[in-house]
N, C-alpha and C positions, 0 to 999 in steps of 0.2 A: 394720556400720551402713551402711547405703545415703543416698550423699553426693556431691553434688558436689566433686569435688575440682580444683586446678588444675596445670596439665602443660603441654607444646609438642609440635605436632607434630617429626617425625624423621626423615621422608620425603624433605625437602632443606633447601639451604643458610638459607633464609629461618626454617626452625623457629618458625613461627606460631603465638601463644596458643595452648590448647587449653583446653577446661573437660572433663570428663569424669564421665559419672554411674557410680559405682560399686554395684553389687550383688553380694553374695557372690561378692567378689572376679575380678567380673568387670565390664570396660566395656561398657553396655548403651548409653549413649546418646554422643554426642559433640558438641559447639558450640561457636563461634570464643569466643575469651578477648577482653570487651572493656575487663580491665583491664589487659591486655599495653601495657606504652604504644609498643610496635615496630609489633605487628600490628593493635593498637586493634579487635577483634574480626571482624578478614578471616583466611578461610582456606579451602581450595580444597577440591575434592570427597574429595581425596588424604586431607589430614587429619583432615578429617569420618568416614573410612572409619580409622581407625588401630588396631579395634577385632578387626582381619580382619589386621593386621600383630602386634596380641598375643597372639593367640586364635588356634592353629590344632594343625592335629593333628600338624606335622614337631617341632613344639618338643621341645626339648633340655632332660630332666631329671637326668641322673645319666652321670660321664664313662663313656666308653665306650671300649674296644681293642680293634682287629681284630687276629682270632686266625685263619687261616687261612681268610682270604675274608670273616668274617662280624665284626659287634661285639658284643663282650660286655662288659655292665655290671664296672667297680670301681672300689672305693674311689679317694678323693681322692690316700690317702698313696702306694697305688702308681703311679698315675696322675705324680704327682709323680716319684719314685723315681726312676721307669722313664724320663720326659722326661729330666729331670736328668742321668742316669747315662748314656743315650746322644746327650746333645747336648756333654756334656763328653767326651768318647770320640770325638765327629766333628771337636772346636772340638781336640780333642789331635793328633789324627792327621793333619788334613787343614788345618789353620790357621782363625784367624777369618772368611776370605772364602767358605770355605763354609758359611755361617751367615748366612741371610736372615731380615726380620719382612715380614709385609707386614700394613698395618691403620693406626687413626688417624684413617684420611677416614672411618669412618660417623658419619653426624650426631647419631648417639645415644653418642656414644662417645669423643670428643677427650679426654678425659682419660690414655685407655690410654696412649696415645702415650709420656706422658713415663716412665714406666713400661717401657714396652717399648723404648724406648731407651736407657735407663740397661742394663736388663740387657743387651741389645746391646753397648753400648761396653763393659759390665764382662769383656763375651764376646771384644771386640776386634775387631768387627766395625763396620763402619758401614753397612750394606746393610738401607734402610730403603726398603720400595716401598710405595708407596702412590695412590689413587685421584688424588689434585693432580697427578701425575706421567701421569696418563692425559690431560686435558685440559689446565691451565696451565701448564705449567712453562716451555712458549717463552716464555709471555706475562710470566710473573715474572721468565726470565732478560732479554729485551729492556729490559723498565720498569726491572730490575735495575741492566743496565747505565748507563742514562740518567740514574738518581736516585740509584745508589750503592751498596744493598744489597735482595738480591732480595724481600723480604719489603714492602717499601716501594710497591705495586703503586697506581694510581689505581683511580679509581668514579669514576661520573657524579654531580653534586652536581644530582641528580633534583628535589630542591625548589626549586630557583632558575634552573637552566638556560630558556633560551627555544629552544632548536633543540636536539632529540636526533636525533645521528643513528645509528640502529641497523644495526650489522651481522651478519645470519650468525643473528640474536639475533627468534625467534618470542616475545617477552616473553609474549605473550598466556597461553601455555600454559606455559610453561618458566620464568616469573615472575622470579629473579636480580634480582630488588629486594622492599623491602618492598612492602606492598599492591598488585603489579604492577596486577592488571585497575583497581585505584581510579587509579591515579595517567592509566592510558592515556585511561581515561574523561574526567579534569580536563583532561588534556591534548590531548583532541580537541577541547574543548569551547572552550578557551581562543583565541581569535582573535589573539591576538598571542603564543602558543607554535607551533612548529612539529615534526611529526615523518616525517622524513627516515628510512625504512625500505628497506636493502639488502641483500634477497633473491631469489632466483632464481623462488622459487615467489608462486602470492598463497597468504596465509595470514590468520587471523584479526588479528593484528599489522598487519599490510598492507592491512589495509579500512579501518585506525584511520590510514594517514597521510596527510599532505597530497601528498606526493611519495613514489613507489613506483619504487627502478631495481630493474628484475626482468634481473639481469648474467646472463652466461653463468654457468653452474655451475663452481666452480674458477678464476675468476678474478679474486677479491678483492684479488689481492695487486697486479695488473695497472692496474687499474683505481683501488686508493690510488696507485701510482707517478704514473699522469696527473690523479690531484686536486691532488697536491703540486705537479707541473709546470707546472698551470694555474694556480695560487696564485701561484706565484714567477715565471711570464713574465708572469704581468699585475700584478704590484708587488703583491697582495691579503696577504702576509705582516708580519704586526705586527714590524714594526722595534725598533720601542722596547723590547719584550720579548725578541725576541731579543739584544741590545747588551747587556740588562740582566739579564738570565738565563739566555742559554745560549752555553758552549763547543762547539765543532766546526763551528759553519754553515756556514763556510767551503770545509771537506772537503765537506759533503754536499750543498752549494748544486749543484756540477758534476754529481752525479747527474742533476738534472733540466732541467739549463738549456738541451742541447738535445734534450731526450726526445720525440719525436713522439706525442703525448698523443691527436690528432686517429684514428690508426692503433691505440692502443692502446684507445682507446671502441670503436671499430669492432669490435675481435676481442672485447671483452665484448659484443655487440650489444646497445650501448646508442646512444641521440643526444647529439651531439656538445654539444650546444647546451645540453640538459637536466641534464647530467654537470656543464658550465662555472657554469649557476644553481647545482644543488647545491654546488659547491667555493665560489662567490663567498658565498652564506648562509654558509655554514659558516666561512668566514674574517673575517667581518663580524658576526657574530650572539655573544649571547651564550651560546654552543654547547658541546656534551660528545659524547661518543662512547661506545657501550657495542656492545662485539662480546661475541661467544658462541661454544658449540664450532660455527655454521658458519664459524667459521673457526679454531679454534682443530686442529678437526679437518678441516683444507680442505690444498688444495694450497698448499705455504709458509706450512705453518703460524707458525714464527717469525718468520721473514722477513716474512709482512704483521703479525703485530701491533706489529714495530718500525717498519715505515712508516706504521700507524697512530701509533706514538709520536712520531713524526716529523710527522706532517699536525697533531697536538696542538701541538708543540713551535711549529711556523713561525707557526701561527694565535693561539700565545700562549693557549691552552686549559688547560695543567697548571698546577694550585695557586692558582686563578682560582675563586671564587664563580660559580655556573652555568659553570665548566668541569670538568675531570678532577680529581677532589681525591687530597690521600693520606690515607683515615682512621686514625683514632686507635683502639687497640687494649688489651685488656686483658695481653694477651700477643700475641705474633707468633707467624703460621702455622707459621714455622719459620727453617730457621738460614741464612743468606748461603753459599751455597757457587759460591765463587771456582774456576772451574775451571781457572784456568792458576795455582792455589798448589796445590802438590805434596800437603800435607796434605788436599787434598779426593780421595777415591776414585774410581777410574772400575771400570766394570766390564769383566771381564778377559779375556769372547770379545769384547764386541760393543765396548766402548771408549768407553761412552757415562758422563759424569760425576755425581755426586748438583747438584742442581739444586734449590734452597731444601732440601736436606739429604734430598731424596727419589729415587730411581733409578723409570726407568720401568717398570711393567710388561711393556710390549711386548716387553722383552729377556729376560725372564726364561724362558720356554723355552729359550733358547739360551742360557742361561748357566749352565742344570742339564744337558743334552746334550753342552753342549762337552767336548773330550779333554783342556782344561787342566787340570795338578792343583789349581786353585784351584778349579773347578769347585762350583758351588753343591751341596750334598747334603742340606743339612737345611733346611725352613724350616714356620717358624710363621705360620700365617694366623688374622686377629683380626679377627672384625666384616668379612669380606669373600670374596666369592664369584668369584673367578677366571675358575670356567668356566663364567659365563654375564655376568660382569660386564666384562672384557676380552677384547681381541680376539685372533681363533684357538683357538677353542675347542679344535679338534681337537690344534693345538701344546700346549696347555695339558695336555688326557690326558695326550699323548705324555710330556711332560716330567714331569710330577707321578708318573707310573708308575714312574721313573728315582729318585724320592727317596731315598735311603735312613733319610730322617725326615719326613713332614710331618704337624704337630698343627694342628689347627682350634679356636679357640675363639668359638663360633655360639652364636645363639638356637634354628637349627633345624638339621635333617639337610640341607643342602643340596647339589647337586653337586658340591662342594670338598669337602664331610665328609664323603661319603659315599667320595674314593679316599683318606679320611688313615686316619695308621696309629693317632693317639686325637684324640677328639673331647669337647674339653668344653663344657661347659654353661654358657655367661654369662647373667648377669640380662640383661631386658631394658631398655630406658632409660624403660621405665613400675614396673620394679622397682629401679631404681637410683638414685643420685644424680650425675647426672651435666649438661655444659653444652656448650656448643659454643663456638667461638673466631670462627666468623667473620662479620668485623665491615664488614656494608654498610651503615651508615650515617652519616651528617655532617650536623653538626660533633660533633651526639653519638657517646657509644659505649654502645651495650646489651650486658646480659648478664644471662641466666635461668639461677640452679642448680635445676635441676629437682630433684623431689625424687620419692621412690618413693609412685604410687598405687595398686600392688595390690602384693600379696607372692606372692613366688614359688613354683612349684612345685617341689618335688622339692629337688635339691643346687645349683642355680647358683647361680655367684658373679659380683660385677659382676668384668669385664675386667682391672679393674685390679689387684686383690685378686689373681687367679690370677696372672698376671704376678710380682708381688710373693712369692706363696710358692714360686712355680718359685723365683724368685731364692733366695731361702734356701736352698731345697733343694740349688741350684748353690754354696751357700758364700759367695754374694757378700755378703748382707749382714750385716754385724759383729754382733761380740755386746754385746746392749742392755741396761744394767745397769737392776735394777729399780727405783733409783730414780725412770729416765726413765718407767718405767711408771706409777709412782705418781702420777707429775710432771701425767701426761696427762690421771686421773683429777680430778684437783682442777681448776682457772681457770686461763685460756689462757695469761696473762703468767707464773704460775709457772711453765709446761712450757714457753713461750717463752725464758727465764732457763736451764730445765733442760735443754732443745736447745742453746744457746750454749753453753752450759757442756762439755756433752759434744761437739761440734765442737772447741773448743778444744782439750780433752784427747787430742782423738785428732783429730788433723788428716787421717788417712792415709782416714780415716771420711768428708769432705766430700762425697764422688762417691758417696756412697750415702743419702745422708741421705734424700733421696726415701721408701728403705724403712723407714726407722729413720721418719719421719714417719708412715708408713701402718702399721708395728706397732705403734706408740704411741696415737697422738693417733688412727689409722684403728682401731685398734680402742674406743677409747672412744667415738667420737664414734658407731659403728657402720656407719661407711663410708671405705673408702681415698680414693676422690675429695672424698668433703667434707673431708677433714683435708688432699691436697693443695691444695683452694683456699684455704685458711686459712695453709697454707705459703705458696703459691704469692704473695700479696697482702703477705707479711711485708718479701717483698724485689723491689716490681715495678719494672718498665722506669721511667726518670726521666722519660717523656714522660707515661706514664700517670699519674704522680704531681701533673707539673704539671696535667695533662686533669684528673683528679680532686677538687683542690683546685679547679680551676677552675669545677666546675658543686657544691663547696660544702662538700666532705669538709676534714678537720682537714689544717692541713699541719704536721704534727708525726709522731710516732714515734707517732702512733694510728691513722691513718689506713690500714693495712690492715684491722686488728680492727672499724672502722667502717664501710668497705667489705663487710664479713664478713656483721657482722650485717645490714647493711642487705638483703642479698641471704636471707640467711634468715627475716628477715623481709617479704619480698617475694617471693612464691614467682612472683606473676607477672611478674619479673622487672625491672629499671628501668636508669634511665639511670646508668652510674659514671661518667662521665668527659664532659669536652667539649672539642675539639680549638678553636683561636685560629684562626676561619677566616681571619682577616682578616693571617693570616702563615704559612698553609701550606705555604709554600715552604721554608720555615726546617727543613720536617723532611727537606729533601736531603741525603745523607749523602757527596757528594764530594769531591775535594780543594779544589776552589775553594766548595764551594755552587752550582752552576750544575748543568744538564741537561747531559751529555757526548751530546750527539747523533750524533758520529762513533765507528762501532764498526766497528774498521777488520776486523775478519774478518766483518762483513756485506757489505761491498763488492762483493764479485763476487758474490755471491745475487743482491742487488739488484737491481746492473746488468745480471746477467744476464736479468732479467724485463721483456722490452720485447713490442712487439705480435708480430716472427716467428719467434721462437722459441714463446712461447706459442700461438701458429697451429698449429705444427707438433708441441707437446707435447701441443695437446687433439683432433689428430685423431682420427676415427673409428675404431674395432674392428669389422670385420664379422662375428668369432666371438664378441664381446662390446660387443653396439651400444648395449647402456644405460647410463647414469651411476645407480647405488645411491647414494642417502645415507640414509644408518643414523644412528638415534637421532631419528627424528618422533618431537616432544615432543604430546602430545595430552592430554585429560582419563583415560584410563586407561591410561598408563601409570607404574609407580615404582619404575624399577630393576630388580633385583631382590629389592627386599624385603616385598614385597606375595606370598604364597606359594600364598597361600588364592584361587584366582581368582570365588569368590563376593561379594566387592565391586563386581567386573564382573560380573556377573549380568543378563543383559538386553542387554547391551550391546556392540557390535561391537568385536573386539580383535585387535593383532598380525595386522592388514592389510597387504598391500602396495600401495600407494596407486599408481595410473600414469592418464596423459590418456585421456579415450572415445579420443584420436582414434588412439593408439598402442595401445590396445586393439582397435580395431575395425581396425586392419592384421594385427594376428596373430590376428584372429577368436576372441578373449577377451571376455567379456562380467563382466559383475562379480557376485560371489560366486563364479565358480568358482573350483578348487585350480590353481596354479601353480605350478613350481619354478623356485627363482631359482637359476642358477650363475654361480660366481665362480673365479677362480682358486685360493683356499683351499676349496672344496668345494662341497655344493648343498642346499638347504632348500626343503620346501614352506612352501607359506603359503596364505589366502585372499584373493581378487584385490579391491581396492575403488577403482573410478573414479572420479576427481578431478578436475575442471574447474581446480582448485587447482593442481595440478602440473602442473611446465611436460614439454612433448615432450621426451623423450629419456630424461629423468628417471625412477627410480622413488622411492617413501621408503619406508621401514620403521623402526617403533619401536624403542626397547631393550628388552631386560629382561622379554621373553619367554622362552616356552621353559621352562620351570619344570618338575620333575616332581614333581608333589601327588598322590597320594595314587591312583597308577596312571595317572592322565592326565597329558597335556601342553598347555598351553595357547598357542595360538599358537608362531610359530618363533624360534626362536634366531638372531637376526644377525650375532652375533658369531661364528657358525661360517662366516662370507661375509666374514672379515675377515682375510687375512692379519698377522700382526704384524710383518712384514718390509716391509709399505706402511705407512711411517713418516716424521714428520720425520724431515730427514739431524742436525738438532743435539740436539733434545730428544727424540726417540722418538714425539714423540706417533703414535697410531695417524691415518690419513686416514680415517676413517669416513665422511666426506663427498664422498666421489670414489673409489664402487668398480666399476672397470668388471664388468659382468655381462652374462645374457642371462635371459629370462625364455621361457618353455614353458608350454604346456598338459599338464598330469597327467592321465595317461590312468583312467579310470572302472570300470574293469574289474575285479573282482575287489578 
């Protein structure tokens, strides 16, 4: 029957309503959802187009194994088998650390996760990579350290704040809040809000603010150091707040007290004068701060988002109404890992720690290459594309060719699945029941269980499910008397009763219950995600219980089951919880309750980042005279999970953007082909001139590069990306600071 049905986009973090018109099983039309009470009927051209990310010809129906060079369709049970038998064979021979997952981060898909970490630990491994580990993870461990536990991260309290000041962060196109372009609009418009935007380039963002420092490229981290200095030589730091809530100032005050801030503006070429207004607003105003990956993927990368936490801290901004809040969560991103307790893993070429319980990408070539016996050998990729979605493409072949296991489970044939040894077939999150965890907003907390609006073709199964019967087939999960099964078929409180019951019985059983959840209750309900949300609520975090009672749920032993329904009866999803903004502090997890501002192995980073050394770290390259920053957020690009490039149709794509006036020096004109090299290798592109981009500069999109269907659409950036130009603490990739050269592509032939 042909019907509007209702859905969210899946495209990014925000997952904005979605209404979708269904016709023989297919989406014909698409329009914002305006009974989402997150996205209230806003949604970008991204998820207007989601019809072109379900619908295409690479999709994945029935598993596949390559069989000398080529894949050939089979059954589920040898598919299984076959996994099973040689990942117990590599977890026998070679120990748990050579046994990696990566997956989790796609926004149609958080539920795999917990799923796929259970069998993980049941494997004995902890080696969990994932997308958060590409961008955040400095960001989480810094905020980590300051409030307690890494998951504990601020946001800007967007609805109340009077000064935003953005860094790194083109909100206009890259959104990272609800209704981004609605809120820029109010808040241009508003005469006593201000927005304080620092970028290198102008950008759509940047026409919207009152104040515009356009810094040197790569010197964010520089340029926070003389905000703080300027704050604290001229007394501008909230006292009372710090006395009253933060440990360490003491340590950290000497950082800046006699820092030449004057000489450090200078080398960002900005004005001295203009820099000291911005720092005095910002310490004085009711203000928040929202960076993005230009700096998450900039030079010092962790390093400046703790002196961002730090410029928070002195100005008395965190856990403040119109400052940095912590929201309130239905579940946490993930798990506090402490890297100086022993039980947290590091990995065993490169030495780099799991980080909110996730390891980075970046390292993962070199951790399947290395000579160590621990060496990675097998890993599983879930809902994620490697070699076009992080950096070093070509590292990424190299190392994946070395596997001697890697399984893909995709919507489509993509460049990851096309070098794995089988390939299965997952619903898509328009065929599944599934939701996502992250939670941008305050004082409320939202959450959407999507639910499935078209049925699948062919054999896929959602993520989770496959996950789940690998596990059995691996032995891990116990045997489930059929009472329990009976238990599942009848009302929730008897199979509730009849889960406790068999816990108790078999205590040795607790660490697997996950799957004894998802063969029971996931197969009556006829989805493994919807019976973990129904687990998952049974036994949630106590902050979410108080949040939840708070905006109205029972506060008794019903109060998950009421959560449950309410969300099944709300497909467009609503508010469960609401955080006490008015004592947001109270959720710091320290010894004292205070912000530990002093992190004494940041100390020499820091200090070490004054104006001449940074002089001398951004001089010029004469065989690589341009600054690349990779990842232009624009109206067409997303990711890569848009496959089908006839959503862009018409439309200019996977440009690399540079000034007329550095154009017309290397006698380049726009539209022509240009190759851009870098020290990880060389890619063409087409050349599009930008009054926007500053001299020196180039940019280039993500999440090109695709190969659909014989062609290639625009270039792969991420093959201009070494993995080895990295933070020194968290791996993140520097995509924002690749030096290169750019050429004319000869026409010939």
């Amino acid at each position: 029957m042909a019907e509007w049905r209702i859905t969210a986009c899946v495209l990014c973090a925000q997952n904005c309503g979605l209404e979708v018109f269904v016709d023989d099983n297919r989406i014909l039309k698409v329009r914002p959802d305006k009974s989402n009470p997150r996205s209230q009927g806003y949604a970008c051209r991204k998820g207007l187009n989601i019809a072109y990310h379900q619908h295409h010809a690479q999709r994945l129906t029935h598993p596949l194994k390559k069989v000398d060079g080529a894949f050939q369709q089979i059954s589920w049970d040898q598919a299984f088998d076959e996994i099973a038998k040689k990942l117990r064979g590599i977890v026998n021979e070679h120990g748990p650390r050579a046994l990696a997952y990566m997956g989790g981060g796609g926004q149609g898909s958080h539920f795999q996760a917990a799923f796929a970490l259970r069998l993980l630990h049941a494997l004995g491994s902890q080696y969990h990579y994932s997308a958060l580990a590409q961008e955040l993870t400095g960001n989480f461990w810094a905020q980590g350290r300051v409030l307690g536990r890494q998951y504990l991260f601020t946001l800007p309290d967007h609805a109340t704040t009077d000064l935003m000041l953005a860094i790194g962060w083109n909100g206009w196109m890259s959104h990272q809040m609800p209704q981004a372009r609605r809120w820029f609009e109010k808040i241009a418009r508003d005469p006593k809000r201000l927005l304080i935007v620092v970028d290198p380039h102008h950008t759509e963002t940047t026409r919207l603010a009152d104040i515009h420092l356009a810094l040197r490229p790569g010197t964010d981290a520089l340029l926070t150091r003389a905000m703080i200095a300027i704050i604290l030589q001229e007394g501008w730091q909230n006292r009372a707040y710090i006395e009253q809530h933060v440990t360490g100032f003491e340590q950290i005050e000497s950082w800046f007290k006699n820092f030449d801030a004057h000489a450090a503006v200078r080398v960002c070429e900005l004005e001295y004068e203009q820099v000291r207004e911005v720092a005095r607003l910002f310490a004085t105003r009711q203000s928040s701060l929202h960076n993005d990956l230009g700096v998450f993927m900039n030079r010092h990368s962790t390093a400046t988002t703790y002196l961002h936490t730090l410029l928070l801290a002195v100005c008395g901004r965190i856990g403040v109404r119109g400052g940095n809040v912590i929201p309130g969560y239905l579940t946490t991103l993930g798990v506090h890992s402490d890297e100086r307790k022993a039980r947290t893993w590091r990995t065993v070429a490169t030495n780099f720690p799991a980080i909110l319980g996730t390891f980075p990408p970046n390292v993962m070539p070199e951790e399947i290459l290395s000579d160590h016996p621990e060496r990675l050998r097998a890993v599983i990729v879930s809902n994620s594309n490697p070699l076009r979605s992080y950096a070093d493409t070509t590292a990424y072949e190299n190392a994946f060719a070395h596997l001697d296991l890697l399984v893909t489970f995709e919507l489509a044939m993509t460049e990851t699945a096309a070098l794995s040894h089988y390939v299965l077939p997952a619903r898509s999150a328009f065929e599944s029941w599934d939701g996502s965890f992250f939670a941008w907003t305050f004082p409320e907390i939202f959450f959407q269980m999507r639910r499935p609006v078209v049925e699948p073709i062919g054999e896929p199964l959602e993520d989770s499910e496959i996950l789940v019967r690998l596990a059995d087939r691996l032995g891990i999960v116990p045997t489930i008397p059929d009472s329990l099964h009976e238990a599942a078929r009848q009302d929730r409180m008897t199979y509730g009763l009849a889960l406790m019951a068999f816990a108790q019985d078999h205590p040795e059983a607790v660490s697997t219950l996950p799957f004894v959840v998802a063969k029971t209750l996931g197969s009556a309900m006829g989805s493994v995600n919807r019976a973990a949300l129904w687990a998952m609520l049974q036994i949630p975090p106590r902050s979410f219980r108080e949040n939840a009672v708070r905006i109205g749920f029972p506060d008794d032993l019903t109060l998950g089951d009421a959560v449950f329904d309410a969300l099944m009866e709300h497909p467009e999803g609503l508010w469960v919880g609401k955080c006490d903004p008015e004592n947001n502090l109270a959720q710091i997890n320290t010894k004292d309750g205070k912000l530990q501002v002093h992190i004494p192995e940041m100390e020499e980073w820091v200090c070490s980042i004054d104006a001449s050394s940074e002089q001398a770290a951004l001089g010029t390259d004469a065989e690589l005279p341009f600054i690349l920053q990779a990842g232009r957020h624009n109206d067409t690009n997303a990711n890569t999970l848009m496959r089908d490039a006839g959503w862009n149709k018409g439309r200019r794509v996977g440009t690399l953007a540079m000034h007329p006036d550095d154009a017309a020096e290397l006698d380049l004109i726009d539209g022509q082909p240009v190759q851009i090299s870098t020290e990880a290798g060389s890619v063409n592109a087409e050349l599009e001139l930008s009054a926007g981009v500053r001299r020196g500069v180039v940019v280039m999109p993500h999440g090109f590069g695709l190969e659909y269907e014989g062609h290639v659409v625009g270039a792969n950036v991420n093959r201009l990306t070494k993995n080895t130009h990295r933070d020194p603490l968290a791996a993140t990739p520097l995509h924002r600071y690749i030096r290169c050269r750019v050429d004319r592509v000869s026409m010939r032939g």
